[in-house]
Structure formats: structure tokens, C-alpha cells
C-alpha positions in Angstrom: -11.4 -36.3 64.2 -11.5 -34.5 67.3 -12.9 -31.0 68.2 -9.6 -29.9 69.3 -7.7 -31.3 66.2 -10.4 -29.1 64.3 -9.5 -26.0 66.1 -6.2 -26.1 65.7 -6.1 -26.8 62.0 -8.7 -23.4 62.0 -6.2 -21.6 63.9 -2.7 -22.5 62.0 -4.7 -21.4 58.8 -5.7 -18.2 60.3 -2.1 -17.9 61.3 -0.4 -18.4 57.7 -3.3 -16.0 56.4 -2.1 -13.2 58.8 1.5 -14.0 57.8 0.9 -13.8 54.2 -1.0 -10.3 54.1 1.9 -9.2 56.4 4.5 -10.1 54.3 2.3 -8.9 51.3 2.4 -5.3 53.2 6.1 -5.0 54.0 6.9 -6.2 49.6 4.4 -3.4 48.5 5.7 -0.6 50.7 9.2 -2.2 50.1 8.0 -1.6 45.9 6.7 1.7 46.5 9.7 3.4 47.7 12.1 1.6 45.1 12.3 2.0 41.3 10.0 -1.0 41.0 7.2 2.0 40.6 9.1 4.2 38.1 9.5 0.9 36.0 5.9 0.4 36.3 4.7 3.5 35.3 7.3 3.7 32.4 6.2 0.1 31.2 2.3 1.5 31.1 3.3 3.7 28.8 4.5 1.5 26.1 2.8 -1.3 26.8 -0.1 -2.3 23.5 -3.2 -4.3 23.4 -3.3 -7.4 21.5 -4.7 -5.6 18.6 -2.9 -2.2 17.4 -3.9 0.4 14.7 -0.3 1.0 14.7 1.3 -1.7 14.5 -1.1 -2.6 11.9 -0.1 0.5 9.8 3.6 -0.5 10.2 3.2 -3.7 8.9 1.0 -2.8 6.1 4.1 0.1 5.0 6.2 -2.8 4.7 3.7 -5.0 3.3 2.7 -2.0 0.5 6.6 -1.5 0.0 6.8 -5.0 -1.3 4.3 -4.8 -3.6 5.5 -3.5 -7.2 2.4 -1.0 -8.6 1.9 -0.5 -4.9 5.7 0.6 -4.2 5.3 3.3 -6.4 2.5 5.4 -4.5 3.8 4.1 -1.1 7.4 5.7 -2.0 5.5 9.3 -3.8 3.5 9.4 -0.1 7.0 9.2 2.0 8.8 11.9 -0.5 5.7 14.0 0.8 5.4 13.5 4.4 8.8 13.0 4.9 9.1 16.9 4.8 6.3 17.1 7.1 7.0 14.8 9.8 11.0 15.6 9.5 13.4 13.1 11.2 10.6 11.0 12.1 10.9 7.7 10.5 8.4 6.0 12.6 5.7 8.5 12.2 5.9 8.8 8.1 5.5 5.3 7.4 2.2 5.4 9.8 1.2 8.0 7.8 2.4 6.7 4.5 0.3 3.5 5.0 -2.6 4.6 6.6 -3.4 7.3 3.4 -2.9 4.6 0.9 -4.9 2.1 3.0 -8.0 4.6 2.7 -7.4 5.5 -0.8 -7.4 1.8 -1.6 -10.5 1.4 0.7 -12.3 3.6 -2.1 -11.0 3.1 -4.8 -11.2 -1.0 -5.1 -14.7 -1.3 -4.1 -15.6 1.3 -7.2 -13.2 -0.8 -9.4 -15.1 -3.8 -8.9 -18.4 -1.8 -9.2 -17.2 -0.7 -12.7 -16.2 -3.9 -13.7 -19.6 -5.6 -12.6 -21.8 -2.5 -14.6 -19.4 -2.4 -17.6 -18.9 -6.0 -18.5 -20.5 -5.7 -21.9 -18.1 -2.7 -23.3 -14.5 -3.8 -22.9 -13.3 -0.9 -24.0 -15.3 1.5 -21.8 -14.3 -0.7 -18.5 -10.5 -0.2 -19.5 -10.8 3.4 -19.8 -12.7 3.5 -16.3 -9.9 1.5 -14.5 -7.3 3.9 -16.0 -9.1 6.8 -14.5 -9.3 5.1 -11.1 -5.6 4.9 -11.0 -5.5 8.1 -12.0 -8.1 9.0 -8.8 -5.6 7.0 -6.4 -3.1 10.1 -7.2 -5.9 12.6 -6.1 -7.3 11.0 -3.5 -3.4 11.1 -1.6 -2.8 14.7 -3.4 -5.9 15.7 -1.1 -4.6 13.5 1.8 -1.3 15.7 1.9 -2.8 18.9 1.4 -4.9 18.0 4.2 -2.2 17.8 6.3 0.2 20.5 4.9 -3.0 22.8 6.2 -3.5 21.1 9.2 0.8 21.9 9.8 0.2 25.5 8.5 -2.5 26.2 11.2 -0.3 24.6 14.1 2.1 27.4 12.9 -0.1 30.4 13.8 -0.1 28.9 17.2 3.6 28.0 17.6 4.2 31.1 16.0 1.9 32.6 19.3 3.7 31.1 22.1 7.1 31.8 20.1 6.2 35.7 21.0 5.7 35.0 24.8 8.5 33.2 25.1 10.9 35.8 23.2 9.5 38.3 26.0 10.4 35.6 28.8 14.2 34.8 27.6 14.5 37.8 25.3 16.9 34.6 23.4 15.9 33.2 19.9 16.8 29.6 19.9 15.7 29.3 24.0 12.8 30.8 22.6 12.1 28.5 19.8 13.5 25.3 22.2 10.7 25.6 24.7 8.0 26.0 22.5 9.1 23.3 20.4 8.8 20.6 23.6 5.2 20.1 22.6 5.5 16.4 21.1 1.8 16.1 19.9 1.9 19.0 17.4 4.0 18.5 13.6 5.2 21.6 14.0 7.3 20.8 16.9 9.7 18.8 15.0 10.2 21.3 13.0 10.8 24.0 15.8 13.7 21.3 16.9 15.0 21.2 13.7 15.3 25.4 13.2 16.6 25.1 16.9 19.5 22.6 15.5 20.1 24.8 12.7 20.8 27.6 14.7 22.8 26.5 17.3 25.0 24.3 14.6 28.6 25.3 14.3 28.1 26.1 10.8 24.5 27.6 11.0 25.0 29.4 7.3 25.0 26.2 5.8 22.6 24.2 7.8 20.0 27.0 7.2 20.8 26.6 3.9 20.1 22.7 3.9 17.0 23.2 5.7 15.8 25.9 3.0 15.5 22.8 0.8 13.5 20.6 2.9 11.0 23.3 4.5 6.9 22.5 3.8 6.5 25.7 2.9 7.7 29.2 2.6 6.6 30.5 6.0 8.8 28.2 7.8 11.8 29.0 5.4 11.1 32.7 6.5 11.1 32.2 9.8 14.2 30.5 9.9 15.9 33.5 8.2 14.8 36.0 10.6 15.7 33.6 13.6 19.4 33.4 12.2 19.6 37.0 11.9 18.6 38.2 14.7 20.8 35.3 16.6 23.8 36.1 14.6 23.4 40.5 14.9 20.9 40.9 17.5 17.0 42.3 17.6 16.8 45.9 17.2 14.0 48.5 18.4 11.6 50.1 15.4 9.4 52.4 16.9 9.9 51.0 20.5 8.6 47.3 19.1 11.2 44.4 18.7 12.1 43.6 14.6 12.2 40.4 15.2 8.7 39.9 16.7 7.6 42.8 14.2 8.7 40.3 11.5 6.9 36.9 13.2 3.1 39.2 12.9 4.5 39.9 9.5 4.7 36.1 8.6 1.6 35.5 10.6 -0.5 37.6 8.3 0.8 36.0 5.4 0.1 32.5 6.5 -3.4 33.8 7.7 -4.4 34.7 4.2 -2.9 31.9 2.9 -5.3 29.7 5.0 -8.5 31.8 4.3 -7.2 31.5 0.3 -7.0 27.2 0.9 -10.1 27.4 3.0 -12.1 28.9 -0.1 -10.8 26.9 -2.6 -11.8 24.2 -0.7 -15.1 25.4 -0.3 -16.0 26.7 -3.9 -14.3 22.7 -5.5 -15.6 20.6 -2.7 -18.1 19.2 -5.3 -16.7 19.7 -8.7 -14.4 17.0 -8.5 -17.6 15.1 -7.9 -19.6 16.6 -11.0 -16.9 16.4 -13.3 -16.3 12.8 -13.5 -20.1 12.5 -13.0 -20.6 12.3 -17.1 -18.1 9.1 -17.1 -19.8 7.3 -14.2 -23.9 7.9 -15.7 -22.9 7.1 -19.1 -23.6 3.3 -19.2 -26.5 3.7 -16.8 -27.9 6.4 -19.3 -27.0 3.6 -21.8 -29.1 0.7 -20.4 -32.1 3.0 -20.2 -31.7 5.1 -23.1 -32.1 0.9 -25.2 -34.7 -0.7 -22.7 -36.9 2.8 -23.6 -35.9 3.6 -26.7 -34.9 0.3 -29.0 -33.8 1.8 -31.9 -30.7 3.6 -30.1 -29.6 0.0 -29.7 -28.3 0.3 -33.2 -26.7 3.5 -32.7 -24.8 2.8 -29.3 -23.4 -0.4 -30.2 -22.0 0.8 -34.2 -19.4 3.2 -34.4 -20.8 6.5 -34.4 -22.0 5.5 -30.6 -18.6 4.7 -29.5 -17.1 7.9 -30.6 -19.3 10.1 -28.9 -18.9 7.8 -25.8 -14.9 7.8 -26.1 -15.1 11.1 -26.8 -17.1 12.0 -23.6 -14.6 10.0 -21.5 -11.6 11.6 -23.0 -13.2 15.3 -22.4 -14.5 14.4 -18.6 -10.8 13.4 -17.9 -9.7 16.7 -19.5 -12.2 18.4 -17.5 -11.4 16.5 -14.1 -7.7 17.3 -14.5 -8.3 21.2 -14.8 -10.1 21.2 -12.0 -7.7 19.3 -10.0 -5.3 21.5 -11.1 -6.8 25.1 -10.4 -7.5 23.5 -6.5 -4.4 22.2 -6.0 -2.6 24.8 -3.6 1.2 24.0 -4.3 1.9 22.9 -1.1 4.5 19.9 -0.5 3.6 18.0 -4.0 6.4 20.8 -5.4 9.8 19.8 -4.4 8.9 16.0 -4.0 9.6 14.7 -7.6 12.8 12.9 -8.3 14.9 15.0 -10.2 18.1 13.4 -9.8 17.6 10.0 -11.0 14.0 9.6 -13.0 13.1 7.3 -15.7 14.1 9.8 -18.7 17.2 9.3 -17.3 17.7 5.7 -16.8 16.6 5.3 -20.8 19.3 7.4 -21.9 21.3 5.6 -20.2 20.8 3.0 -23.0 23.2 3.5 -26.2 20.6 2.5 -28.1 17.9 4.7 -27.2 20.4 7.5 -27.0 21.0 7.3 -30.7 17.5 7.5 -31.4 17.2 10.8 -28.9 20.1 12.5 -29.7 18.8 12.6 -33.7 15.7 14.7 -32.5 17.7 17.1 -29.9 18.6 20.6 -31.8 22.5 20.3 -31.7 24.0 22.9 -29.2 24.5 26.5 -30.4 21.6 26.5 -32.8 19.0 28.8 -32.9 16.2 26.0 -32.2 18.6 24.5 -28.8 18.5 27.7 -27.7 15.1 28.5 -27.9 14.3 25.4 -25.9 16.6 26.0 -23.7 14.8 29.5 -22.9 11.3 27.6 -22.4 13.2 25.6 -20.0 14.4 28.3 -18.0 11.2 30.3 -17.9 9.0 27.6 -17.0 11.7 26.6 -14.4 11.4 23.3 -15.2 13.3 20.8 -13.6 13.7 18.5 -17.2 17.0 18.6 -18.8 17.2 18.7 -23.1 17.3 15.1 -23.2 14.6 14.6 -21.2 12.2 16.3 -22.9 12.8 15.0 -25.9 12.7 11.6 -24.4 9.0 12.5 -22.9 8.1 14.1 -26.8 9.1 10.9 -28.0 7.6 8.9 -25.2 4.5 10.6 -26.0 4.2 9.8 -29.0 5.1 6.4 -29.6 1.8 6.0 -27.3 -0.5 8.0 -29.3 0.4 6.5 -32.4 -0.2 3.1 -30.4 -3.4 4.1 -29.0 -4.9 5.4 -32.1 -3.9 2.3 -33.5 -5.8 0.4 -31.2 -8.7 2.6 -31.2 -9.2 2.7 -35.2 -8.8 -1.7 -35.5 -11.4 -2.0 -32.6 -13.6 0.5 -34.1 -13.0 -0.9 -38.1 -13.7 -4.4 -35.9 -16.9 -3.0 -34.3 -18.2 -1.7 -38.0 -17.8 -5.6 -39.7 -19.8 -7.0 -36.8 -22.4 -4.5 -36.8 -22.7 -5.6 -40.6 -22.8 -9.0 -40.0 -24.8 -9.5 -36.8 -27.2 -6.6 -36.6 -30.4 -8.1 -38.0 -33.0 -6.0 -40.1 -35.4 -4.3 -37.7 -39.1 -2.8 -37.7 -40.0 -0.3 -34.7 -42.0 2.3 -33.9 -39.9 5.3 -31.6 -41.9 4.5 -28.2 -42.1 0.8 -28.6 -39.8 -2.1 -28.3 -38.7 -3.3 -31.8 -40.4 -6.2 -33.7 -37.6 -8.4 -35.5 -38.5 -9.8 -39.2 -38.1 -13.5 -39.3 
């Protein structure tokens, strides 16, 4: 090949490479001034990685929702945050899902523990896995509370800029509509949602449908005093506006009312922990109490032993349960029970069981329905008659089961101990010496 072949090869190449960067050039400036770029930058947005935290979570809420034991604490979490993150179905099943994925991130691991330290005493690692479902409602109880809090703080804040921008449009709901563009807060959702109310052509009665699905009372407040003064205007007391009078009014309230969680919080943080501390040190306690101490072998495996240690169980439950209760800070877990359609209601649905029901209910007029009907009332109690007779009943058809139950395995336990314990010489600090 000649030298001037060679060259002019070199030189076409340099030629298409000069023609391809300036072509490149005019297409990217071309791009820049379209809405190629908008698309771009809109596409970067929503565009995920291969792997997803929330995709994950909406795949395990549909995943949980299939599931029938799981259903039933995947459908108590939505009741709950439903109120929360209002309108927003996207948001409460991310929610719903990723509390239930933690609370099952706990709790199986300790299953599995119990069943592993407590596969000698059947009875004792039944007991335990009760209580752990029982600790699956309080670890998502403390989930929500957690986040009713976190939504009651974001309200001394929105409640803050509400103020300034009150003073800026001297308007309620262009007050409340700016202030609620902040996406990243809770509370904005449910600034849109007051915002809807009010500018609604029937406001009365969409204040009144939002009075039943408001977190808490604060918000409720708020919306009444926003409707009021949109529907007959602010008025001057002492040279201050009412209306913003009332907000600091509401803001104090929900400033004690997060000191008061704060502290409960801070005085229970660990006796949740120490009261269910007897339950999870008593076959632990066991195994050393017999490797030290041999003739306590005896003892814990007859029936006076299992007593005590059912008895111990049953109290540390009791115990746990007061606790719980005296914490819990009536937040959202109030209003979130289905009252329309529960189970009481679906069995008395059934002619049979109705029969049974309707001989125990007081019949209507007496002295006795009455009386009941008063309890009701004062305890503002969302059962009906029939439903709490249904529960009484309910009740105890599993007592009388239970202690069934309990008095053949302990009768059981007593024969065995007769039959199988051999006759046994031992001094109180040394192991036992069997006679042969």
C-alpha cells in the first residue's frame, strides 16, 4: 500500500470524526432548547434502582394482605394510618407493611428462641407463643403512637407558618392552602383536606365528616375555628385577631399534650421490659435452680411446680397489660375498631346462636336491661346488648375450656410423677444419689 493511499484513508477518518462531533453539537443544542430536557428532568425523578425499599414494601402489603393471621394485623395497621396519611393510598400501605415487617423482624426470631429454650415444658412454650402474639399488637400500638406524635409535632409548626400567612392574605383557606404545599410533612395532607372542607359547597357537612376521621382533637379544633371565622369573619379582642388568638390557644394545648406523651414515654420506657422479665427468666431460673439444687427437680416437674409457674405467667401478663394500658395515650387506636360489622355481629347472625343469646339478655323494659343499658351508656361503649352478651358468653365457654385443659394436664402430670419419679437420697448442696 502506498504512502499516499495511507494518507488519505487518515484524512477521510479525520473528516467523518469532525462530521460526527458536529452533528453531535447541532442534536444537543437542538435537545436543549426543546422539551427533550423537561422530559429528562421529569423522567429523573421517577425513575428507581433495580432494588427499591418501596417497591419492596408494596409488594410485601399485598403479599401480608394474602396471608390469613397476617390479614388481620395488616388491615388493624391501615384502619390506623389511614387517618394519618388521609387520601393517600400509596403512602398507608408503605407504612402498613413496613411496621408489620419490623414487628415480625422481632417477634419471630424470640418465637424461635422460646421454642428452642422451652422444648421440655409444652405447656409453658404455648403460653409464651400466645404472649408473643399478644406483643405483635404492642409492638404496632407503639409504632402508631410514634407516629400520631411525630404528626402532633409537625402541627406546632404548620400551626406557626399558618399565623404568618394569615397576616400575609388576611384569608383563612389561602392561608391554610399555602402552608399546606409542603408535600414532605403528614400534616400537609391534612391542611388540604381542612382547605377542601372549607371551600366545599356544603362546608357544614363536610366539616362534620371530617370531625370523624381527624387524628386527634387539635386538628378537629382547628377546623372549627377556620369555618367560623370563614363563614362570619375574624374579629379584634384587645387589638389581637380571634382567630389567631384561638390557633396560640390550640398551640398550648398540643404543647402540653406533647410534654404529657414525652414523659410517659420516659418514666415506661423500661417497664414493658421488666414486666414480662419474670416470664422470660423463669425456665433459665429453672435449669439452674435443678443443676444446683437436685431436689427441686421433684418439685418443678409435680404439680405444685407448675402452679406457681402458671400462675407467674398468668400474673406477668396481667401485669404487662396494666402497664400497657396506663402508657397508652389514646391517640388514633380510639376510633379505629369496627363497630359496624364485628364478629359479635356476624354470630348473631346465626338463628342458632341467637336462641342461645337471646335466653341470657334481660328482656326489654326490665329493671336488669335497663341497668345494662345505663353501663353502656356511661362507659360509652360502642357494644350493643347482644353483643355483650355474646362476649359474656364467649368468655366463658373459653374459661370453662381452658380450665378443663389445665386440670387433665395437671391430674396427667400427678400420675406420671407417681409412676416415673424414682425414690431419691440427697443431701441439699449435692447432686442426688439414686437407690438401685
Amino acid at each position: 500500500m502506498s504512502n499516499q493511499l495511507i494518507f488519505y484513508i487518515m484524512g477521510g477518518s479525520v473528516a467523518v470524526l469532525v462530521v460526527i462531533i458536529l452533528v453531535y453539537y447541532i442534536l444537543s443544542k437542538k435537545m436543549q432548547k426543546s422539551e427533550y430536557k423537561q422530559i429528562r428532568k421529569l423522567q429523573q425523578g421517577t425513575k428507581e434502582k433495580s432494588f427499591s425499599t418501596e417497591i419492596l414494601y408494596q409488594r410485601l402489603y399485598i403479599t401480608y394482605a394474602r396471608i390469613p393471621f397476617l390479614k388481620r394485623y395488616i388491615l388493624k395497621l391501615r384502619r390506623r394510618l389511614e387517618i394519618i396519611n388521609i387520601d393517600d393510598e400509596y403512602n398507608t400501605r408503605r407504612d402498613s407493611a413496613k411496621i408489620l415487617t419490623r414487628a415480625l423482624a422481632i417477634v419471630i426470631p424470640t418465637a424461635v428462641i422460646t421454642i428452642i429454650i422451652t422444648k421440655s415444658n409444652y405447656l409453658l412454650m404455648f403460653i409464651l407463643l400466645i404472649f408473643e402474639l399478644f406483643m405483635v399488637d404492642t409492638l404496632i400500638d407503639g409504632s402508631i403512637d410514634k407516629k400520631d406524635t411525630n404528626l402532633l409535632k409537625e402541627q406546632l409548626d404548620f400551626f406557626s407558618e399558618i399565623r404568618h400567612a394569615y397576616h400575609e392574605f388576611n384569608m383563612v383557606e389561602e392561608a391554610i392552602y399555602q402552608v399546606s404545599q409542603d408535600d414532605e410533612m403528614d400534616i400537609s395532607r391534612q391542611g388540604e383536606k381542612i382547605y377542601e372542607t372549607l371551600i366545599a359547597d356544603d362546608p357544614e357537612m363536610e366539616l362534620e365528616k371530617y370531625y370523624d376521621i381527624a387524628p386527634n382533637v387539635f386538628l378537629k379544633e382547628f377546623a372549627g375555628v377556620s369555618y367560623l371565622t370563614k363563614e362570619f369573619g375574624d374579629r379584634k379582642v384587645n387589638g389581637a385577631s380571634l382567630y389567631l388568638k384561638n390557633i396560640n390557644n390550640i398551640t398550648k394545648e398540643m404543647q402540653l399534650e406533647i410534654l404529657k406523651r414525652d414523659k410517659l414515654n420516659y418514666v415506661f420506657q423500661s417497664l414493658s421490659l421488666i414486666s414480662i422479665a419474670p416470664i422470660l427468666l423463669l425456665e433459665p431460673l429453672k435449669s439452674w435452680s435443678i443443676s444446683n439444687f437436685s431436689f427441686t427437680e421433684s418439685w418443678y416437674n409435680g404439680k405444685p411446680g407448675m402452679i406457681v409457674q402458671i400462675l407467674i405467667l398468668v400474673l406477668t401478663i396481667i401485669s404487662y397489660i396494666l402497664v400497657r394500658r396506663l402508657k397508652d395515650n389514646g391517640s388514633t387506636g380510639m376510633n379505629t375498631k369496627n363497630t359496624e360489622n364485628p364478629w359479635q355481629a356476624k354470630l348473631y347472625k346465626n338463628k342458632f346462636i341467637k336462641k342461645i343469646v337471646d335466653m341470657f339478655i334481660p328482656k326489654d323494659g326490665t329493671k336488669e336491661y335497663r341497668k345494662v343499658q345505663q353501663l353502656l351508656k356511661d362507659a360509652a361503649s360502642h357494644l350493643r346488648m347482644e353483643w355483650l352478651y355474646i362476649n359474656r358468653i364467649t368468655l366463658a365457654i373459653v374459661t370453662c375450656i381452658a380450665s378443663l385443659i389445665l386440670f387433665v394436664y395437671l391430674h396427667q402430670l400427678a400420675i406420671d410423677y407417681v409412676y416415673t419419679e424414682p425414690t431419691t437420697t440427697y443431701d441439699i448442696l449435692r447432686r442426688n444419689d439414686r437407690r438401685r
